[in-house]
MARSE-220681 format. One record per residue (C-alpha): residue in one letter; x, y, z. Coordinates in steps of 0.02 Angstrom, whole numbers, plus 50000, padded with zeros to 5 digits. Layout:
<recs>
AXYZ...
</recs>
This chain:
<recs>
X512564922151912X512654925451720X511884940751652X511554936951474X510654948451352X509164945151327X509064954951157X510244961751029X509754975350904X510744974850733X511764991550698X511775001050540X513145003150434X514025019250433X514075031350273X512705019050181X511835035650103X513325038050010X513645020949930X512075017749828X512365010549656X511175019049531X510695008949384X510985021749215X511115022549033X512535014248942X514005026448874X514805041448948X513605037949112X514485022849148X516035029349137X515305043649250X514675033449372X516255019849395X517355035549424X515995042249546X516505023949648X518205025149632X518105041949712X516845036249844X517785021449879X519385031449908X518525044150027X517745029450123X519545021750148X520075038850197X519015042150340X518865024150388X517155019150352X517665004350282X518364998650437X516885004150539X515814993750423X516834978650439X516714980850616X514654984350613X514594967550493X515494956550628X514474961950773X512564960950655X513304944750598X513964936650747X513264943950917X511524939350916X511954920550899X513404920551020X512374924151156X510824913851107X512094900051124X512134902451306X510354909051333X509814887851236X511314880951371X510454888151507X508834884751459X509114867751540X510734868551654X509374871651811X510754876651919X512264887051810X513454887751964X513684870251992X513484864451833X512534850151714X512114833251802X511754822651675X509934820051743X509044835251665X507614829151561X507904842451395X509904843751375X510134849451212X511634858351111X511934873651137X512364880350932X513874887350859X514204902850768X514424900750587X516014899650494X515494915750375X515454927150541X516944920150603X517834922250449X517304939950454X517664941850630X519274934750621X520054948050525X519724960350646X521344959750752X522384965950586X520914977750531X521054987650703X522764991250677X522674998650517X522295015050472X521565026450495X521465023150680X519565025650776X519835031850927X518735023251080X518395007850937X520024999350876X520444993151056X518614987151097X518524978650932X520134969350947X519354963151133X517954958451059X518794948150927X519914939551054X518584933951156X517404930851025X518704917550962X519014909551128X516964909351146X516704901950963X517934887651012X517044882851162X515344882751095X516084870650958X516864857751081X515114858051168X513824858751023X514884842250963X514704831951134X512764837351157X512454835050991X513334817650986X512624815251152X514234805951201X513414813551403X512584797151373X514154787651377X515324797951490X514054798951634X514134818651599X516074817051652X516594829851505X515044840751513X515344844351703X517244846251657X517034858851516X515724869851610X516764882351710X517854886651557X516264886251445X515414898851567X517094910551595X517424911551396X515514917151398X515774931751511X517304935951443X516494939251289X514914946751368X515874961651446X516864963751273X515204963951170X514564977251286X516204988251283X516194984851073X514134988351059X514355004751159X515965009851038X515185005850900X513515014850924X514285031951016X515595030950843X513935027650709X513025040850822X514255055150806X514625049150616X513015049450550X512725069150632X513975074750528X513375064650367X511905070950379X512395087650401X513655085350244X512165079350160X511025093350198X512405104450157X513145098349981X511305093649885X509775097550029X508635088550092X508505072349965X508475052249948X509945051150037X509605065050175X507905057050219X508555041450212X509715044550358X508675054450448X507225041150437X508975028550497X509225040250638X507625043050721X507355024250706X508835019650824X508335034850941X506625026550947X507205009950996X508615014151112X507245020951216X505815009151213X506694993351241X506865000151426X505764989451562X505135008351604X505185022351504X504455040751484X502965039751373X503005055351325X504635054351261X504105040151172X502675047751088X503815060151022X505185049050974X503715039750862X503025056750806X504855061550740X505325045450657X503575042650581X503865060450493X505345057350433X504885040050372X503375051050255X504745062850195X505755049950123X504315039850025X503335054849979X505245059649910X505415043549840X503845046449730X504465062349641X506255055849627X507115050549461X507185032449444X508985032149470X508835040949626X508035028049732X508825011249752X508284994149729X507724985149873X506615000649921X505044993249931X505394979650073X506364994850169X504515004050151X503904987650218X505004984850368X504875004050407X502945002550416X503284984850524X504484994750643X503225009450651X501844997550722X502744986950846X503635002950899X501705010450944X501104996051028X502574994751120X502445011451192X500305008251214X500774992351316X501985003951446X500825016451446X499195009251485X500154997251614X499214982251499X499994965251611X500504950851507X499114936051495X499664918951523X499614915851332X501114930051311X501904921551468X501954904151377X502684913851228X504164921651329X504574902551413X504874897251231X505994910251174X504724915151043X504344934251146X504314942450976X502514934450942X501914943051106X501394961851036X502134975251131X503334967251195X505304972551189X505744957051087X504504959250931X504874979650922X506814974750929X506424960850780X505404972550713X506894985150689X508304969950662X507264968250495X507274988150447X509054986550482X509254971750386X508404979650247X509464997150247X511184988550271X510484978450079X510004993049992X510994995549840
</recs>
């Protein structure tokens, strides 16, 4: 048997409070502000958050669609130990991964190795990297024959031949996406502590403090309630704490110099309000034990879960958008 993710929830870049681009006055600001870069771009090298966020951009640019490559192959393989037959009624392709992630992705292997070195992250990334490759290259040979549907011509012959490989380079990759998801979150986790805690320190509680906080009580929030079963109460909490800090940073945003807040605030406002209301049903659908109708059901066979409210696909789309929408802010 495969076991295949059913969901993947985009990751947040690390040290993104700090890397905001103000727009300000012509003259001895600019100057001001292009030295401010240099500096923060220095530091960032330093203590590797550069790497990390190459790292975090492979994974939210790649993962999702690597494994909703096999997720569209099984749809219609009915039995994934033996194999395609050539009589299934809805073979399709199974989808590639795009040349931009790749690209990204492929520069991994040297990016591990230089410093400075993560500890727990360089080796999992370079895994992932390796079998991301070998993955990429199958799905390419087999999108081209289903797509060309030369099964038509071949009796199948090359679609039975390539399936064993095509479903070992899978799992391969599976267990190194789970080894480089855990990395990078335990890393981000641990990073983002201390940011905030530099934050706090060196100019209080501002744009930039609330901003991460809001960040970090999001992914707390959804770590939890994408389990089948979870503790409610928790939940509740979880909501409560990240629906605070959401308030703190727009009522923050509304006193704050223009400068302060960055463009692209708005639609993070948006998706935090999105996330905030998918997150709540989620947790009212668990806790009232509410079944799923036969319309919801229909929904799921489709792949399109994330239309069905309170379920774990439309609060994890729900915060792949807020995600989305901090990694842009500039």
């Amino acid at each position: 048997m495969i076991s295949m993710k059913p969901l993947a929830t985009a990751l947040l870049l690390g040290g993104i409070t700090l890397s905001f681009t103000a727009c300000k006055k012509v003259g001895e600001a600019v100057q001001a502000a292009k030295t401010a870069t240099e500096a923060n771009s220095a530091a960032s090298a330093e203590n590797g958050t550069e790497k990390f966020n190459a790292y975090i951009s492979c994974y939210n640019d790649a993962d999702a669609r690597a494994h909703r490559s096999m997720r569209e192959y099984a749809s219609w393989v009915q039995d994934m130990d033996a194999g395609p037959t050539g009589k299934e009624s809805n073979i399709d392709n199974p989808g590639t991964i795009s040349e931009n992630a790749m690209e990204g992705c492929n520069k991994i292997t040297a990016l591990a190795d230089a410093k400075p070195a993560i500890a727990g992250l360089d080796e999992a990334a370079k895994a992932y990297a390796a079998s991301l490759s070998v993955w990429a290259a199958r799905l390419q040979e087999a999108d081209k024959y289903y797509s060309n549907e030369d099964y038509k011509d071949d009796n199948m012959a090359k679609g039975k031949a390539m399936h064993a490989d095509f479903v070992a380079a899978y799992r391969a990759f599976d267990e190194a996406s789970d080894r480089f998801s855990d990395a990078l979150e335990e890393v981000g986790h641990k990073r983002r502590l201390e940011e905030l805690a530099t934050l706090e320190k060196s100019e209080g509680k501002k744009f930039r403090y609330w901003h991460l906080s809001a960040s970090m009580n999001a992914e707390s929030l959804i770590n939890h309630i994408t389990e089948d079963e979870f503790d409610v109460e928790k939940a509740q909490a979880l909501i409560q704490a990240y629906e605070e800090s959401s308030e703190a940073l727009k009522n923050y945003a509304k006193s704050a110099e223009q400068q302060e807040v960055p463009s692209g605030f708005g639609l993070f406002v948006t998706r935090q309000e999105s996330f905030l209301q998918a997150a709540k049903k989620r947790m009212r659908r668990v806790r009232d034990k509410q079944p799923y109708s036969s319309g919801d059901i229909s929904y799921f066979k489709a792949g399109h879960g994330r239309m069905v409210e309170g379920s774990t696909e439309s609060v994890v789309h729900a915060y792949n958008q807020l995600v989305d929408a901090s990694n842009f802010l500039h």
